[in-house]
PDB file of N, CA, C and O in Angstrom:
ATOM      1  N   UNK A   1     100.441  98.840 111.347  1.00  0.00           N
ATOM      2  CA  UNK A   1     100.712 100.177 111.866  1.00  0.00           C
ATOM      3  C   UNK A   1     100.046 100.326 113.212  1.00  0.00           C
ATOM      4  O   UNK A   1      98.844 100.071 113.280  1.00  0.00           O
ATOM      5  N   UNK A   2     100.787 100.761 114.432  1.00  0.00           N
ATOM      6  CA  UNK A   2     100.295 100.921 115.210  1.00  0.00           C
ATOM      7  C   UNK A   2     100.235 102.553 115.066  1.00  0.00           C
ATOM      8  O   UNK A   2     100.943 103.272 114.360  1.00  0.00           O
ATOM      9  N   UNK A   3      99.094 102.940 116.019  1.00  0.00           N
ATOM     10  CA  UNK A   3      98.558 104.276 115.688  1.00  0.00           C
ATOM     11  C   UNK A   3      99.134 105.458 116.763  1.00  0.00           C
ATOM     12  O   UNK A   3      98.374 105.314 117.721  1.00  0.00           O
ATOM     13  N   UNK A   4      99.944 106.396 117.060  1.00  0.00           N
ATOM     14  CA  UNK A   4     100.132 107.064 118.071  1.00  0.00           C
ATOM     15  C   UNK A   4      98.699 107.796 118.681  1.00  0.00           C
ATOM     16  O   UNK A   4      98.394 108.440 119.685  1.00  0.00           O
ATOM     17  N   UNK A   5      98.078 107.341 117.561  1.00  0.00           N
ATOM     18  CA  UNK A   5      96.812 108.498 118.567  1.00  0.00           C
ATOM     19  C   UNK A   5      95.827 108.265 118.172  1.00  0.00           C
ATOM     20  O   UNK A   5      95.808 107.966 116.978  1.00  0.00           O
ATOM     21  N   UNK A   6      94.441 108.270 118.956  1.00  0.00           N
ATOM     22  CA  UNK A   6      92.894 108.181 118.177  1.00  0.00           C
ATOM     23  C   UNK A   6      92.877 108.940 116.706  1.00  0.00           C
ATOM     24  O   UNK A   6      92.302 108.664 115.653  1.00  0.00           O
ATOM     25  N   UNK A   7      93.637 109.865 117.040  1.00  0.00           N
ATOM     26  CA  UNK A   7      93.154 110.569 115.157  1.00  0.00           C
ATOM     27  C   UNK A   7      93.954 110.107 114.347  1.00  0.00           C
ATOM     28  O   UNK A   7      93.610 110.192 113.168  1.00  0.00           O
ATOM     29  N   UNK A   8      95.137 109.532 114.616  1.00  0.00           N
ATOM     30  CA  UNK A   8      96.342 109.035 113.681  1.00  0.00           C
ATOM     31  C   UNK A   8      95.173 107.472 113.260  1.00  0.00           C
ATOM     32  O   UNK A   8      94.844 107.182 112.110  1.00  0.00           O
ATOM     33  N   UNK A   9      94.737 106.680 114.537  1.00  0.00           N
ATOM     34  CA  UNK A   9      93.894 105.712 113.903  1.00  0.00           C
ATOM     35  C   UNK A   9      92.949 106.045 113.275  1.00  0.00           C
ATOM     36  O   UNK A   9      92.869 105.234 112.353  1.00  0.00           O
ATOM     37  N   UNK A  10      91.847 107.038 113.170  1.00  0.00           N
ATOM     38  CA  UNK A  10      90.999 107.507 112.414  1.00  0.00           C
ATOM     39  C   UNK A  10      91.055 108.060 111.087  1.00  0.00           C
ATOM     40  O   UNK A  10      90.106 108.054 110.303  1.00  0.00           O
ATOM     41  N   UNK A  11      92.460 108.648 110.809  1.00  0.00           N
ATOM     42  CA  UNK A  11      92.779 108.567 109.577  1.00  0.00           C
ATOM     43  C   UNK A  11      93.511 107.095 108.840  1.00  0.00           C
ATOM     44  O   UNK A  11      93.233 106.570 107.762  1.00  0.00           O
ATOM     45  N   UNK A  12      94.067 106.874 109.404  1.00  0.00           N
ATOM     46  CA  UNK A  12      94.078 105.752 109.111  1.00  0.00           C
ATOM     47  C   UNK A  12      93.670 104.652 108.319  1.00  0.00           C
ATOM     48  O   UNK A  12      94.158 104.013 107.387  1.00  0.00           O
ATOM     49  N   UNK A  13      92.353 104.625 109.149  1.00  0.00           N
ATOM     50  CA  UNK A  13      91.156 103.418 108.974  1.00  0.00           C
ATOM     51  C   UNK A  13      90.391 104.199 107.431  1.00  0.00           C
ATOM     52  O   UNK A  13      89.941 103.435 106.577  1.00  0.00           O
ATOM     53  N   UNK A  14      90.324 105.527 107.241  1.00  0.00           N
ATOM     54  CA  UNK A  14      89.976 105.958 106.416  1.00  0.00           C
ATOM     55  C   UNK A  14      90.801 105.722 105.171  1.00  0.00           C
ATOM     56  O   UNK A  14      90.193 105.484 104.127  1.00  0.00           O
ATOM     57  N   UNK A  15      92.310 105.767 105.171  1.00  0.00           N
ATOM     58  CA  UNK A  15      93.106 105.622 104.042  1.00  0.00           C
ATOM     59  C   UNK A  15      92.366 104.546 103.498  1.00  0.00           C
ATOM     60  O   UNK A  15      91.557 104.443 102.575  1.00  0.00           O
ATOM     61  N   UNK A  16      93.127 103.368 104.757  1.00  0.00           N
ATOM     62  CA  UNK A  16      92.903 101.974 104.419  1.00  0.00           C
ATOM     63  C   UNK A  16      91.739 101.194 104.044  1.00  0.00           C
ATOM     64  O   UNK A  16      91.769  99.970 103.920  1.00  0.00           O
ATOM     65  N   UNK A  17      90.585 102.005 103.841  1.00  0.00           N
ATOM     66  CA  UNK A  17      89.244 101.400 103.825  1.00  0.00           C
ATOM     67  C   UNK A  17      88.816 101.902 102.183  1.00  0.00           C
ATOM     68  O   UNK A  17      87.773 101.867 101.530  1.00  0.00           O
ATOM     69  N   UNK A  18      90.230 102.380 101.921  1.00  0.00           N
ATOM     70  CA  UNK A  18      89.815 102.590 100.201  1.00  0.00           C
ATOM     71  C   UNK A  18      90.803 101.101  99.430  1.00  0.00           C
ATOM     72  O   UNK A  18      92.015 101.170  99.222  1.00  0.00           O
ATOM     73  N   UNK A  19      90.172 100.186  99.195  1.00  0.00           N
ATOM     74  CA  UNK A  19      90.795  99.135  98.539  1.00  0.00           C
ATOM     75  C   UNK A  19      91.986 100.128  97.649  1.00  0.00           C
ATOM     76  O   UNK A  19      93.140 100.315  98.036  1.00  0.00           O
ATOM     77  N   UNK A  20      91.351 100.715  96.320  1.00  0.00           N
ATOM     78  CA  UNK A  20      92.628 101.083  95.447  1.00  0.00           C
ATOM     79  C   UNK A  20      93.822 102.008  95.934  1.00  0.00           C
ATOM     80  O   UNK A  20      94.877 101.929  95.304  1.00  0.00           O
ATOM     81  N   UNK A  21      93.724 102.961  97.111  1.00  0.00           N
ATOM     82  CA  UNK A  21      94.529 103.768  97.563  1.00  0.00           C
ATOM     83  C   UNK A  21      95.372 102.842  98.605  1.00  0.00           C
ATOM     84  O   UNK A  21      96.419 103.388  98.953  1.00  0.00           O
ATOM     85  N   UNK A  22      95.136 101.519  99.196  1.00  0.00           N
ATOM     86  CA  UNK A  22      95.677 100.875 100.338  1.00  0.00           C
ATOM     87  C   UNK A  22      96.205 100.291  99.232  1.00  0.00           C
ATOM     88  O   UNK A  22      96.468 101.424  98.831  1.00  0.00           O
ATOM     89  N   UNK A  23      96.570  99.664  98.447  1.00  0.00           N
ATOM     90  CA  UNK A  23      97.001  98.860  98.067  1.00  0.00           C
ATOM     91  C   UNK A  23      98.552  99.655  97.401  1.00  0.00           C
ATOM     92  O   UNK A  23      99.564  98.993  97.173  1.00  0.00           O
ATOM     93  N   UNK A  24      98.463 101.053  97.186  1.00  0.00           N
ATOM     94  CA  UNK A  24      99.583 101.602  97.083  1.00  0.00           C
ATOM     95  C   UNK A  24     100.538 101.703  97.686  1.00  0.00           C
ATOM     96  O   UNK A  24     101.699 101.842  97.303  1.00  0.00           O
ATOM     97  N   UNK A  25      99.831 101.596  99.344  1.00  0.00           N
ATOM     98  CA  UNK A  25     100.854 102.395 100.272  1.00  0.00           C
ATOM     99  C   UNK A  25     101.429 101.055 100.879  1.00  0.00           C
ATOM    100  O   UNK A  25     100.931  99.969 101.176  1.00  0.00           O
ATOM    101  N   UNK A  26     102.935 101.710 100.944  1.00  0.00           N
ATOM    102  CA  UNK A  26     103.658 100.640 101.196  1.00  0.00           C
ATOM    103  C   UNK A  26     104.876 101.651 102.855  1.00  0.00           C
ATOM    104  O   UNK A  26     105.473 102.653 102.461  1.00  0.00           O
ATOM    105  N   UNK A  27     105.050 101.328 104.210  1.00  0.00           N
ATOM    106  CA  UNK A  27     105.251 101.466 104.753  1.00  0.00           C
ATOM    107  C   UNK A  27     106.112 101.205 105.990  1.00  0.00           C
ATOM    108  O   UNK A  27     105.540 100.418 106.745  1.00  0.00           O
ATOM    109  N   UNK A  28     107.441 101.659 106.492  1.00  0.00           N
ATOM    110  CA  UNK A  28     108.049 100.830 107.642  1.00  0.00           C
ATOM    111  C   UNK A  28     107.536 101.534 108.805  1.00  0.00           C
ATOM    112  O   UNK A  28     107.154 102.698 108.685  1.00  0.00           O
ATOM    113  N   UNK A  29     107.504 101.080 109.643  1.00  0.00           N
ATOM    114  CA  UNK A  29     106.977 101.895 111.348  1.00  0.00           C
ATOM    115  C   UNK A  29     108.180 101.672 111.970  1.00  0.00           C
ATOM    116  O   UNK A  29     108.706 100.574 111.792  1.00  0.00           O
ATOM    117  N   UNK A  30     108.807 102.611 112.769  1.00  0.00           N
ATOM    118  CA  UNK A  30     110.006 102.569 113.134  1.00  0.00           C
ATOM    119  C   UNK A  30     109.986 103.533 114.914  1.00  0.00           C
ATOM    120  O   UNK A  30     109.714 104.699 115.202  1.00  0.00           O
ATOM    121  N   UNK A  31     110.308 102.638 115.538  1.00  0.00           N
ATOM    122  CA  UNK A  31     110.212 103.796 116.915  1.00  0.00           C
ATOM    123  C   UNK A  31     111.156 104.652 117.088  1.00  0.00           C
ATOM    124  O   UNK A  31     112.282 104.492 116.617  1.00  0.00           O
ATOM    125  N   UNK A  32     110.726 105.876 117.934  1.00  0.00           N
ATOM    126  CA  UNK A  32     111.776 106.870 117.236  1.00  0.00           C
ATOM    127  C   UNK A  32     112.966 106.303 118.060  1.00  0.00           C
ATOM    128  O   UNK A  32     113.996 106.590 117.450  1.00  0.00           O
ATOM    129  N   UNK A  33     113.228 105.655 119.131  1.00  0.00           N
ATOM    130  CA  UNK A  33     114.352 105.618 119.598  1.00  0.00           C
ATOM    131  C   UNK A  33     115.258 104.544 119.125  1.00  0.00           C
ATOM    132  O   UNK A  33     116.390 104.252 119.510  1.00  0.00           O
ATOM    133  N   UNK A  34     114.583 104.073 118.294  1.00  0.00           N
ATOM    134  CA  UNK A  34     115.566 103.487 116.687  1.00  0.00           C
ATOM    135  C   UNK A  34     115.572 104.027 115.400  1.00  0.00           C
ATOM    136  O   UNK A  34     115.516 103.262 114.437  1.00  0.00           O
ATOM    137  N   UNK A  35     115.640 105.400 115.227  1.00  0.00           N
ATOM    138  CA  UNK A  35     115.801 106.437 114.671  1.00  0.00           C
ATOM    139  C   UNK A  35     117.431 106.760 114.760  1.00  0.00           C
ATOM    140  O   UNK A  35     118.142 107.004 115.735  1.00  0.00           O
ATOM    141  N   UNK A  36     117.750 106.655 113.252  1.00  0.00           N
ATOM    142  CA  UNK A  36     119.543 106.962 112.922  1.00  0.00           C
ATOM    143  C   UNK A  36     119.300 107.932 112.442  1.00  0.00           C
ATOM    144  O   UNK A  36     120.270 107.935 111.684  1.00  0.00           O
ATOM    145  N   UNK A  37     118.474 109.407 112.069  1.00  0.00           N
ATOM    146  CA  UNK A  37     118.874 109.784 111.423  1.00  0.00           C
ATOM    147  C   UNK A  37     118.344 110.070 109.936  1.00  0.00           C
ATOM    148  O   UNK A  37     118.050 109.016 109.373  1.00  0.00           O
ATOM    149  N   UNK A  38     118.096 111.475 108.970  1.00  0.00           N
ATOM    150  CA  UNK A  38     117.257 111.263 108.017  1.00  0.00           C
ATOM    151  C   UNK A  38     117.414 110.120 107.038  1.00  0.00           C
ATOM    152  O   UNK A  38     116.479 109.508 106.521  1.00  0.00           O
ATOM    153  N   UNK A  39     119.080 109.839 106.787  1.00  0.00           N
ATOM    154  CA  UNK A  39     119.685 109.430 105.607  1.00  0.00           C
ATOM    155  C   UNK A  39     119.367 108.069 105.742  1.00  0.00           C
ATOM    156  O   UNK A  39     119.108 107.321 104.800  1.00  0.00           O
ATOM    157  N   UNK A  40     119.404 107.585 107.594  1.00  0.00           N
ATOM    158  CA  UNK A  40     119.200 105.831 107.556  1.00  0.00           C
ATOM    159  C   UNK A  40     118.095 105.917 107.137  1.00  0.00           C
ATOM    160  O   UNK A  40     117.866 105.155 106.198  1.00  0.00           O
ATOM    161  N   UNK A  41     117.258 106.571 107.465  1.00  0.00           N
ATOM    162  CA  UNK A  41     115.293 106.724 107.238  1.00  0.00           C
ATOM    163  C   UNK A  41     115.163 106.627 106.010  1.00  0.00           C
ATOM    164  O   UNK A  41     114.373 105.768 105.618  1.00  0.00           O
ATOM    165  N   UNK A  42     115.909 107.493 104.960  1.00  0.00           N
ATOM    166  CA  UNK A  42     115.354 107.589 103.087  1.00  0.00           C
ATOM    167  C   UNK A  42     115.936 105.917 103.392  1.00  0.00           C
ATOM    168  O   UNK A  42     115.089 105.025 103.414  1.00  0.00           O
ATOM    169  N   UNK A  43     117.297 105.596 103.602  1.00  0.00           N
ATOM    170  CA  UNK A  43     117.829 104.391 103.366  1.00  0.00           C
ATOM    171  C   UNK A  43     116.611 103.206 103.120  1.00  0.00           C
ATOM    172  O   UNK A  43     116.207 102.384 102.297  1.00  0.00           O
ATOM    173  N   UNK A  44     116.406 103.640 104.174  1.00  0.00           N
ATOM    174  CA  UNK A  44     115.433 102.241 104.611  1.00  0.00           C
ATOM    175  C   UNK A  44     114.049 102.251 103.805  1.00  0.00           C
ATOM    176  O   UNK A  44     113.464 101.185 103.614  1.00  0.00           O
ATOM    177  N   UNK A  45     113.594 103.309 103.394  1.00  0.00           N
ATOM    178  CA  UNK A  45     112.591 103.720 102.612  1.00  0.00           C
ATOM    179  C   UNK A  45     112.261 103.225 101.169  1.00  0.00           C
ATOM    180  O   UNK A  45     111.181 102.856 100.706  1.00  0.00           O
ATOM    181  N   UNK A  46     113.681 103.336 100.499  1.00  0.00           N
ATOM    182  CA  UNK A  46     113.810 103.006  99.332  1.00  0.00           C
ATOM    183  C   UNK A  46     113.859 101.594  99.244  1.00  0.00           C
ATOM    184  O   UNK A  46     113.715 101.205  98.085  1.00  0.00           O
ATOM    185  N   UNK A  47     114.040 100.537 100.231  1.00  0.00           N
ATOM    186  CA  UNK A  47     114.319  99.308 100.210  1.00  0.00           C
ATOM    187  C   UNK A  47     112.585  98.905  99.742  1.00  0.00           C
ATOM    188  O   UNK A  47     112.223  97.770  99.432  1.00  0.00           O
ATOM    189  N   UNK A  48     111.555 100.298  99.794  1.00  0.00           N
ATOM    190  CA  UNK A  48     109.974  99.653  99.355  1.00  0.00           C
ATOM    191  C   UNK A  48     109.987  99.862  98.061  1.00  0.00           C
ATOM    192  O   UNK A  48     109.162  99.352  97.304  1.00  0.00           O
ATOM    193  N   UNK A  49     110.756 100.493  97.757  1.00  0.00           N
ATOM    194  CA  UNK A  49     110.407 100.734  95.777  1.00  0.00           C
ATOM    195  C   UNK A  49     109.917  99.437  95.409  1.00  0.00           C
ATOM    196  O   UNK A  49     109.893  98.434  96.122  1.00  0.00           O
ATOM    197  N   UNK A  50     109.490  99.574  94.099  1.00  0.00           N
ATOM    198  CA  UNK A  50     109.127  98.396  93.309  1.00  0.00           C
ATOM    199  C   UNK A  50     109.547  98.431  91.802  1.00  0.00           C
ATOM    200  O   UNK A  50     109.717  97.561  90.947  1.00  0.00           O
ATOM    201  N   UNK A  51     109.643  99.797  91.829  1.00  0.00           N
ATOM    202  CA  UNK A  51     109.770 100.152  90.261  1.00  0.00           C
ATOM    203  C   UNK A  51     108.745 101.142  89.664  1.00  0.00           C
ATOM    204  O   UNK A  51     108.639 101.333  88.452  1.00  0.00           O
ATOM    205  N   UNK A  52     108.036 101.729  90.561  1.00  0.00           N
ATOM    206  CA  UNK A  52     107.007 102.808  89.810  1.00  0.00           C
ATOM    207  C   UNK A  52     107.700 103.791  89.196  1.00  0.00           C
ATOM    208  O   UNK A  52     108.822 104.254  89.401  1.00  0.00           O
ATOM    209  N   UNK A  53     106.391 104.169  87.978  1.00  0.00           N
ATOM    210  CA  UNK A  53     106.885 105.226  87.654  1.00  0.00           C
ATOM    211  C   UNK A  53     107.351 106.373  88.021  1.00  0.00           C
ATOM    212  O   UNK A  53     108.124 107.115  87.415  1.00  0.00           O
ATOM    213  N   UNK A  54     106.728 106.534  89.299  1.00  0.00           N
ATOM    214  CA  UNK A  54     106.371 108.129  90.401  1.00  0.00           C
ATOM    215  C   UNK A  54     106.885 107.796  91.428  1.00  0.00           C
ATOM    216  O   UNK A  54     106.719 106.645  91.834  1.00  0.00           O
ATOM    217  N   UNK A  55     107.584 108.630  92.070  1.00  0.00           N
ATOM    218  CA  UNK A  55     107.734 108.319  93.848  1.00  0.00           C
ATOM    219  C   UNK A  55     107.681 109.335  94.453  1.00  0.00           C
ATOM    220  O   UNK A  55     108.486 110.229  94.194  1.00  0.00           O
ATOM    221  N   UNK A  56     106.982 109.447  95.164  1.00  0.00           N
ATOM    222  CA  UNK A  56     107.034 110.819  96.255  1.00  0.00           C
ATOM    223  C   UNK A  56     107.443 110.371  97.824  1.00  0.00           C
ATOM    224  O   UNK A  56     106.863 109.604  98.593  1.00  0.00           O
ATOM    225  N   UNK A  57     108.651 111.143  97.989  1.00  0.00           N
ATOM    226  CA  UNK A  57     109.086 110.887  99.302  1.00  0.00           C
ATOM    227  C   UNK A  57     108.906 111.857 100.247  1.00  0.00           C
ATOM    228  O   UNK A  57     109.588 112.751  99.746  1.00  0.00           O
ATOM    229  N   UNK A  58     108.405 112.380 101.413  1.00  0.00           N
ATOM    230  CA  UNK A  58     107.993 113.193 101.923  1.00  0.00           C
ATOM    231  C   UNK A  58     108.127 113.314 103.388  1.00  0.00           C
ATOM    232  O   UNK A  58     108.245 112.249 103.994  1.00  0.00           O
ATOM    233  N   UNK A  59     108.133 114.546 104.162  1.00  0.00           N
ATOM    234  CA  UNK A  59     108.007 113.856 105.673  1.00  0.00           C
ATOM    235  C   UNK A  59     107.135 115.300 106.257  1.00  0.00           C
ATOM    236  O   UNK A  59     106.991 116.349 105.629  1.00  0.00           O
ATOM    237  N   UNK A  60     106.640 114.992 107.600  1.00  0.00           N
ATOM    238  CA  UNK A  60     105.636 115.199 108.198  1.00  0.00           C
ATOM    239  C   UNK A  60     105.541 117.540 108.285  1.00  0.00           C
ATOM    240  O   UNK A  60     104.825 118.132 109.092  1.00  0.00           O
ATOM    241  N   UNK A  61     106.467 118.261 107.227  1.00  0.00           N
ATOM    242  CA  UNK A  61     106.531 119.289 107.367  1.00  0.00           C
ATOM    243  C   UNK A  61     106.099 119.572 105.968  1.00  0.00           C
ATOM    244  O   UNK A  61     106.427 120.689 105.569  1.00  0.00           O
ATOM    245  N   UNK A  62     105.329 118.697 104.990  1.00  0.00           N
ATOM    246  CA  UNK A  62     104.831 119.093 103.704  1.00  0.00           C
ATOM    247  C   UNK A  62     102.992 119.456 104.040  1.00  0.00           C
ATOM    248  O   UNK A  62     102.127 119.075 104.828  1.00  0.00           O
ATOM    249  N   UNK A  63     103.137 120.546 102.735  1.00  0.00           N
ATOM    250  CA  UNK A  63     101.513 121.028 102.921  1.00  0.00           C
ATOM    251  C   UNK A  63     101.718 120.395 101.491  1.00  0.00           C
ATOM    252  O   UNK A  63     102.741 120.096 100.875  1.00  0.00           O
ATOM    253  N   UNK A  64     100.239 120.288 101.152  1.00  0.00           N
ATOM    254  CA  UNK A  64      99.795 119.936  99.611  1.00  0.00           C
ATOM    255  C   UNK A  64      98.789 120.939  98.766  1.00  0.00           C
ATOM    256  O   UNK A  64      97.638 121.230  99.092  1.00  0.00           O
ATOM    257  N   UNK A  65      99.292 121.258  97.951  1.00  0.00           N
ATOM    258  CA  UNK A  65      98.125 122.318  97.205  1.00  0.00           C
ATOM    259  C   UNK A  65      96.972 121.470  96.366  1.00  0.00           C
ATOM    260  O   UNK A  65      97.036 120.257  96.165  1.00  0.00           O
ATOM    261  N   UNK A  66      96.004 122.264  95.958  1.00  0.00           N
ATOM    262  CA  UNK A  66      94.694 121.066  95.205  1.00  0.00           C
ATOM    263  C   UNK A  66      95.776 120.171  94.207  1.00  0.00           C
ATOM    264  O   UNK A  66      97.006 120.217  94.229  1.00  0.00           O
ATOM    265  N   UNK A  67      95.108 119.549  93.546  1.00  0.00           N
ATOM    266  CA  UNK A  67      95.434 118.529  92.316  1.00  0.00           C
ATOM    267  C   UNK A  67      97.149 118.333  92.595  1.00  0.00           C
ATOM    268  O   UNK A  67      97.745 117.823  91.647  1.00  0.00           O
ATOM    269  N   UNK A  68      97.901 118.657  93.685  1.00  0.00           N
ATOM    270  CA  UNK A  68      99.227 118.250  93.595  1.00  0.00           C
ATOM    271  C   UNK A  68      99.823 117.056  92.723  1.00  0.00           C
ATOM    272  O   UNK A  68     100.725 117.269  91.913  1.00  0.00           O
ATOM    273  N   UNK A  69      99.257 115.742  92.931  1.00  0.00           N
ATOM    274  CA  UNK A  69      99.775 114.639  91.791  1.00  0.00           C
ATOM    275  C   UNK A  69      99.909 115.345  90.667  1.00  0.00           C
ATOM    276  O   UNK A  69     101.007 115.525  90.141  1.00  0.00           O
ATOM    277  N   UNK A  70      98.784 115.815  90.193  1.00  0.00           N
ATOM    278  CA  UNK A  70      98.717 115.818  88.520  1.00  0.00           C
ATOM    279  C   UNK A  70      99.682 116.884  88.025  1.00  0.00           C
ATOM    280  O   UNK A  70     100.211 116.812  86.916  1.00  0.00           O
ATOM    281  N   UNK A  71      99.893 117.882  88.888  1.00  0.00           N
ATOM    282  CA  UNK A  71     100.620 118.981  88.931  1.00  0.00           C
ATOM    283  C   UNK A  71     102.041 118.025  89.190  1.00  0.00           C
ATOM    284  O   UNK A  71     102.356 117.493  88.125  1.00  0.00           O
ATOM    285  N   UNK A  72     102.732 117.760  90.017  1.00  0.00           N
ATOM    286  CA  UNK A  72     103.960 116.992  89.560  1.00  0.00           C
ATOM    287  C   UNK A  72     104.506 116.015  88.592  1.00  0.00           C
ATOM    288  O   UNK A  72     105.688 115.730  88.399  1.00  0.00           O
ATOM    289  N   UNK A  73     103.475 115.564  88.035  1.00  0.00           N
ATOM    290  CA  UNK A  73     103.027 114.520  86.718  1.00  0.00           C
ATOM    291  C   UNK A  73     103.571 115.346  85.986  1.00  0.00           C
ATOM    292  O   UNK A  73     104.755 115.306  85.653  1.00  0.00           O
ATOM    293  N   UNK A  74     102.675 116.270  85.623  1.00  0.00           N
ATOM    294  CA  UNK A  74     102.931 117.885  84.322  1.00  0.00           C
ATOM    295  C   UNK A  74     104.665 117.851  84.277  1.00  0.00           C
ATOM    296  O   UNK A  74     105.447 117.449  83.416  1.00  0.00           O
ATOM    297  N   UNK A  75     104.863 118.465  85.616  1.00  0.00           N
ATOM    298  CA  UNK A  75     106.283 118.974  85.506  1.00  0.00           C
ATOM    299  C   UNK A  75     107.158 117.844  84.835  1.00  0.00           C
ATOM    300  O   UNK A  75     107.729 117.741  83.749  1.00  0.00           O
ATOM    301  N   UNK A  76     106.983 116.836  86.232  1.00  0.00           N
ATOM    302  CA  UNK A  76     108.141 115.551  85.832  1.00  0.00           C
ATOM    303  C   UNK A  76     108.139 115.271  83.921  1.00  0.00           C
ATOM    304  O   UNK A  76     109.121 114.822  83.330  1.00  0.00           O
ATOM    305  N   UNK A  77     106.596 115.721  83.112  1.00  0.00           N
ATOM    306  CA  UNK A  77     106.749 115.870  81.866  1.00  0.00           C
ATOM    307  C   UNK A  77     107.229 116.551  80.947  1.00  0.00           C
ATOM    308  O   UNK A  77     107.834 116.139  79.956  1.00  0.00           O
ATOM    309  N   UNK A  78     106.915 117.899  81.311  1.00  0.00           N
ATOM    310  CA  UNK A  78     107.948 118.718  81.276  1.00  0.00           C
ATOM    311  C   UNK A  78     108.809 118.818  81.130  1.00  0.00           C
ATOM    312  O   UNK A  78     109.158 119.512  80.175  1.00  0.00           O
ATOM    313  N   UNK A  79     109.631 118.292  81.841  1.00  0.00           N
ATOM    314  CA  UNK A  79     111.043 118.368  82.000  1.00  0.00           C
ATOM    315  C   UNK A  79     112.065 117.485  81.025  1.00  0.00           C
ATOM    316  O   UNK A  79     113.232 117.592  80.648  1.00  0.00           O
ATOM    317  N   UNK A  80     110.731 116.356  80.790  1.00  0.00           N
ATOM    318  CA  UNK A  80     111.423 115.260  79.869  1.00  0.00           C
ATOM    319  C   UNK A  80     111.116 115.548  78.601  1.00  0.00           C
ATOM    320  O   UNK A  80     111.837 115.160  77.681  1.00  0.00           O
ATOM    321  N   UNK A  81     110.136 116.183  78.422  1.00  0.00           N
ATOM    322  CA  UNK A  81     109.988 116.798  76.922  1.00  0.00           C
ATOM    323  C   UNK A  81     110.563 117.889  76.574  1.00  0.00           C
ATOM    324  O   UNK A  81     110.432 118.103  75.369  1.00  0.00           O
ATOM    325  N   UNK A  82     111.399 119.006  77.373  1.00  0.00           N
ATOM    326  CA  UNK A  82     112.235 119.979  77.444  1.00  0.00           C
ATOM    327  C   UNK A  82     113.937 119.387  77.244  1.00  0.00           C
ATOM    328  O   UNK A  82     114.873 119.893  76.625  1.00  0.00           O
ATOM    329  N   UNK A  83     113.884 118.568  77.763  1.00  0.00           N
ATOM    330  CA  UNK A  83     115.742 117.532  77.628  1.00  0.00           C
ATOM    331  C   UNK A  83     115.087 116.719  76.264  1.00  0.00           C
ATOM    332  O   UNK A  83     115.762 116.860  75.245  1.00  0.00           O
ATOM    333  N   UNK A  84     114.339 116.215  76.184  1.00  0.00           N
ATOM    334  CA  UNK A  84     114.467 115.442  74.737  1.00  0.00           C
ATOM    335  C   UNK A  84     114.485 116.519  73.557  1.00  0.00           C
ATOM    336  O   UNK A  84     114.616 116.053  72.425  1.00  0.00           O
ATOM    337  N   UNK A  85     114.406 117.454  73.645  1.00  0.00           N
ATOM    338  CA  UNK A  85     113.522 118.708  72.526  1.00  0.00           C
ATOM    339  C   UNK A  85     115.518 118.708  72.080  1.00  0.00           C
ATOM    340  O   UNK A  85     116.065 118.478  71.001  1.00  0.00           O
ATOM    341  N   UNK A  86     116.034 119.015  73.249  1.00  0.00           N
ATOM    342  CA  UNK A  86     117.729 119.549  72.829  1.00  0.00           C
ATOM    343  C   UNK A  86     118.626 118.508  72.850  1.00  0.00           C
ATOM    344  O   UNK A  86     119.812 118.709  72.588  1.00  0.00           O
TER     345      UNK A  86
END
């Protein structure tokens, strides 16, 4: 990853300096003037799956509330224990 900016590298170096959280993130860097477009972007995105259970796809206009994971965990449970119930 190249960094657009001292703070983009400073967070950064912080993600990446957590062994168990770096090892999640999986990433394309793309300049924008090879930018097609949202749909080529998910396109190309999904080519990182692996098969997790969870995927969160997101882009740079999301806020996060506290405990967000665990809180989408709940639901995504939710939802499957609400369709299996009927």
């Amino acid at each position: 990853l190249e960094p657009e900016s001292p703070y983009d590298e400073d967070i950064w170096k912080q993600i990446m300096s957590h062994p168990r959280r770096a090892q999640h993130i999986r990433y394309i860097r793309l300049d924008a003037r090879d930018a097609m477009g949202p749909c080529y972007a998910r396109g190309l995105v999904q080519t990182l799956f692996r098969g997790e259970d969870y995927v969160l796809q997101i882009d740079s206009h999301m806020r996060f509330r506290p405990n967000w994971d665990e809180y989408l965990v709940q639901q995504v449970e939710d939802v499957c224990r609400s369709t299996d119930s009927h």
